[in-house]
PyMOL commands that place a pseudoatom at each C-alpha (Angstrom):
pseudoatom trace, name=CA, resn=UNK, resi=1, chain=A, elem=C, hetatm=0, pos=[0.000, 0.000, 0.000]
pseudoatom trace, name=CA, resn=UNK, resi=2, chain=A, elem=C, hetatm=0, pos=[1.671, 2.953, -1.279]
pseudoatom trace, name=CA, resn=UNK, resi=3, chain=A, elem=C, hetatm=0, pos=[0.946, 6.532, 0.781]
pseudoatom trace, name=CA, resn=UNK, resi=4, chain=A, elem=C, hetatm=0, pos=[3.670, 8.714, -0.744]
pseudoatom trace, name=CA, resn=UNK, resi=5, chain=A, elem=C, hetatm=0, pos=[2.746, 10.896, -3.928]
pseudoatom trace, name=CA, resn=UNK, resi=6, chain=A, elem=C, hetatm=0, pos=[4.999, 12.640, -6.651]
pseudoatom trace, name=CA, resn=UNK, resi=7, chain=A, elem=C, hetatm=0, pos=[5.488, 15.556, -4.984]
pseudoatom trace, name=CA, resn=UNK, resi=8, chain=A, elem=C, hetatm=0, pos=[6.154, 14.030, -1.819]
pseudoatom trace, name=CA, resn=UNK, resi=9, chain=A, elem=C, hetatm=0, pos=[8.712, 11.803, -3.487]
pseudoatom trace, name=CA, resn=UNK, resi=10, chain=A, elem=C, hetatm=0, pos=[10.418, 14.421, -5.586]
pseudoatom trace, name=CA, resn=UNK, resi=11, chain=A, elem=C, hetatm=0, pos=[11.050, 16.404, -2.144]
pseudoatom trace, name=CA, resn=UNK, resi=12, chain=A, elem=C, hetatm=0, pos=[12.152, 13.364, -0.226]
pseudoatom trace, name=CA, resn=UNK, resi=13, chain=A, elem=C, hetatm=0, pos=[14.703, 12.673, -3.389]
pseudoatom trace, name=CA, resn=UNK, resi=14, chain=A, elem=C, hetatm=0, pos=[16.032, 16.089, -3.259]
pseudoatom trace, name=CA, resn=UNK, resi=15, chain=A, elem=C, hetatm=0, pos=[16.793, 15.801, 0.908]
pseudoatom trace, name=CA, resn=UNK, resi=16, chain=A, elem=C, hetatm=0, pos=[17.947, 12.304, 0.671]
pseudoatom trace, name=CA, resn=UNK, resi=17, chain=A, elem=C, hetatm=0, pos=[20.412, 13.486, -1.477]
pseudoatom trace, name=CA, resn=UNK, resi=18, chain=A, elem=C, hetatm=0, pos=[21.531, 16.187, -0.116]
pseudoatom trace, name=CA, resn=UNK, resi=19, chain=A, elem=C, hetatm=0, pos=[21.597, 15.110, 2.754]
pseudoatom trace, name=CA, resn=UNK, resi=20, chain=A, elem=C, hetatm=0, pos=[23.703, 11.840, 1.396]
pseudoatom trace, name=CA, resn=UNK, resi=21, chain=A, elem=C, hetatm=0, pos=[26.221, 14.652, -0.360]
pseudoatom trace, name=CA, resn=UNK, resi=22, chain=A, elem=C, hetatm=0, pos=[26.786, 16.578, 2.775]
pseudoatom trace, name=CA, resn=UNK, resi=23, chain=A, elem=C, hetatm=0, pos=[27.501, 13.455, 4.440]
pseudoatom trace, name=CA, resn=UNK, resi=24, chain=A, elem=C, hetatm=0, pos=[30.164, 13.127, 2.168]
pseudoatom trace, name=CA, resn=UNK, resi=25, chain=A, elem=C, hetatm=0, pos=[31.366, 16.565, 2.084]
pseudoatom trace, name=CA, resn=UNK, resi=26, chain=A, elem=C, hetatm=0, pos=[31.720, 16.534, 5.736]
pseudoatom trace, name=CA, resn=UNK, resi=27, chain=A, elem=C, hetatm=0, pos=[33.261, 13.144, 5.612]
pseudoatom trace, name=CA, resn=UNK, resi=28, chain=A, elem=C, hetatm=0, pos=[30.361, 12.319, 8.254]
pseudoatom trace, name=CA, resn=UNK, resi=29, chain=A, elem=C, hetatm=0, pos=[28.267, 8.889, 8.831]
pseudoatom trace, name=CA, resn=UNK, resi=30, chain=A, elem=C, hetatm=0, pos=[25.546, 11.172, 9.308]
pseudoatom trace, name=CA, resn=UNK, resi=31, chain=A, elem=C, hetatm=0, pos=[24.745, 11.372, 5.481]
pseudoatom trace, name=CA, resn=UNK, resi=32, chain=A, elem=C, hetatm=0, pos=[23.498, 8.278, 5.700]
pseudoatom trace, name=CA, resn=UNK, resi=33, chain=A, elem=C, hetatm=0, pos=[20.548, 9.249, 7.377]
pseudoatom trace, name=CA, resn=UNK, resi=34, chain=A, elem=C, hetatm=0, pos=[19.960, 10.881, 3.346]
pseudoatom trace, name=CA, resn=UNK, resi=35, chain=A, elem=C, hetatm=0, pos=[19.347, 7.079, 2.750]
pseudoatom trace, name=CA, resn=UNK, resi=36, chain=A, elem=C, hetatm=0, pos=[16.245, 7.098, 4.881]
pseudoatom trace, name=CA, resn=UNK, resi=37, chain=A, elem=C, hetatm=0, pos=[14.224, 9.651, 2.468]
pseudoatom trace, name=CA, resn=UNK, resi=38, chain=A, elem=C, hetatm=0, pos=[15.696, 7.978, -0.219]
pseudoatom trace, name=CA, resn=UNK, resi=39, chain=A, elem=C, hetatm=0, pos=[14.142, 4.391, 0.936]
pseudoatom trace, name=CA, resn=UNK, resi=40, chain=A, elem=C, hetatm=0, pos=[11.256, 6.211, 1.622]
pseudoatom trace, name=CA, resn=UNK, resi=41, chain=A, elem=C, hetatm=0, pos=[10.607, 7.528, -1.727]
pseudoatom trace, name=CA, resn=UNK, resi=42, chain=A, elem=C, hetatm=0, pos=[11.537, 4.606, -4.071]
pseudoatom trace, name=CA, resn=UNK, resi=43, chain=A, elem=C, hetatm=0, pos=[9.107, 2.360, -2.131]
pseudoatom trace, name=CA, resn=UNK, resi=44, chain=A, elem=C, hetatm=0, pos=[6.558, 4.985, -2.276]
pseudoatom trace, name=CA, resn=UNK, resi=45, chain=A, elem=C, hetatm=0, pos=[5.924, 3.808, 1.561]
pseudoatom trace, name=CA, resn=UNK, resi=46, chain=A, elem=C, hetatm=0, pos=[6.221, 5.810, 4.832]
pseudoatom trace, name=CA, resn=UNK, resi=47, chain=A, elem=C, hetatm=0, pos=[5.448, 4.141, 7.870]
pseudoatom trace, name=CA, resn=UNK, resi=48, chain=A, elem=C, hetatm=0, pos=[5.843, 7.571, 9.528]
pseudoatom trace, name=CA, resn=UNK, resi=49, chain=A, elem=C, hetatm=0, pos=[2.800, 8.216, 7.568]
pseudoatom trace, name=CA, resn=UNK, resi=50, chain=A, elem=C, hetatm=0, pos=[1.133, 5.046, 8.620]
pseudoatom trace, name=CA, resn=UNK, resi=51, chain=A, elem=C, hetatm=0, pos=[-0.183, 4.949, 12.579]
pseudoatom trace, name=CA, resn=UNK, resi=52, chain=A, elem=C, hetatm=0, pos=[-1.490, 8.613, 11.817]
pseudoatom trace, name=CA, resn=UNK, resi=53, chain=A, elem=C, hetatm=0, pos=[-3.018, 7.515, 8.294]
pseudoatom trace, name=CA, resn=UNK, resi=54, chain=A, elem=C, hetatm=0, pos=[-1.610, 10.105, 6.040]
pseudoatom trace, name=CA, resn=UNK, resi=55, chain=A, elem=C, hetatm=0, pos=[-1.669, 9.408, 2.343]
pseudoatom trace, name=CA, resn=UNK, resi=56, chain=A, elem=C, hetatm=0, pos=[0.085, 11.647, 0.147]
pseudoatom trace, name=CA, resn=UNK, resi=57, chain=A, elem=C, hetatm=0, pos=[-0.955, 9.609, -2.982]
pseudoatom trace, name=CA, resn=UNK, resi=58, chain=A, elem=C, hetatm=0, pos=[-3.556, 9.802, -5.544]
pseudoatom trace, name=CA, resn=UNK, resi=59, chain=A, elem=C, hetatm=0, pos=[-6.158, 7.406, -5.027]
for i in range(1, 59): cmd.bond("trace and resi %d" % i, "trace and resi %d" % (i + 1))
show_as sticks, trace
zoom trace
């Protein structure tokens, strides 16, 4: 059950990966947490999303 849309997706992309690139920049295992909006976004799943039933997709 997908509950991330295109927008929400595109957004997530752009923080996951620049999050990722600063994490590289800095030389810092922080950037992976980039990897986590990332995930989120090629699944199209956010379980964030799920316990308070948000649904970003078109039905």
């Amino acid at each position: 059950m997908k509950n991330v849309g295109s927008t929400d997706k595109i957004i997530r992309i752009v923080l996951g990966v620049a999050i990722g690139a600063w994490g590289i920049w800095a030389q810092n295992w922080w950037g992976l947490v980039g990897l986590v909006p990332l995930g989120t976004a090629l699944t199209g799943w956010c379980p964030a999303y799920f316990p308070f039933k948000i649904n970003t997709a078109k039905k």
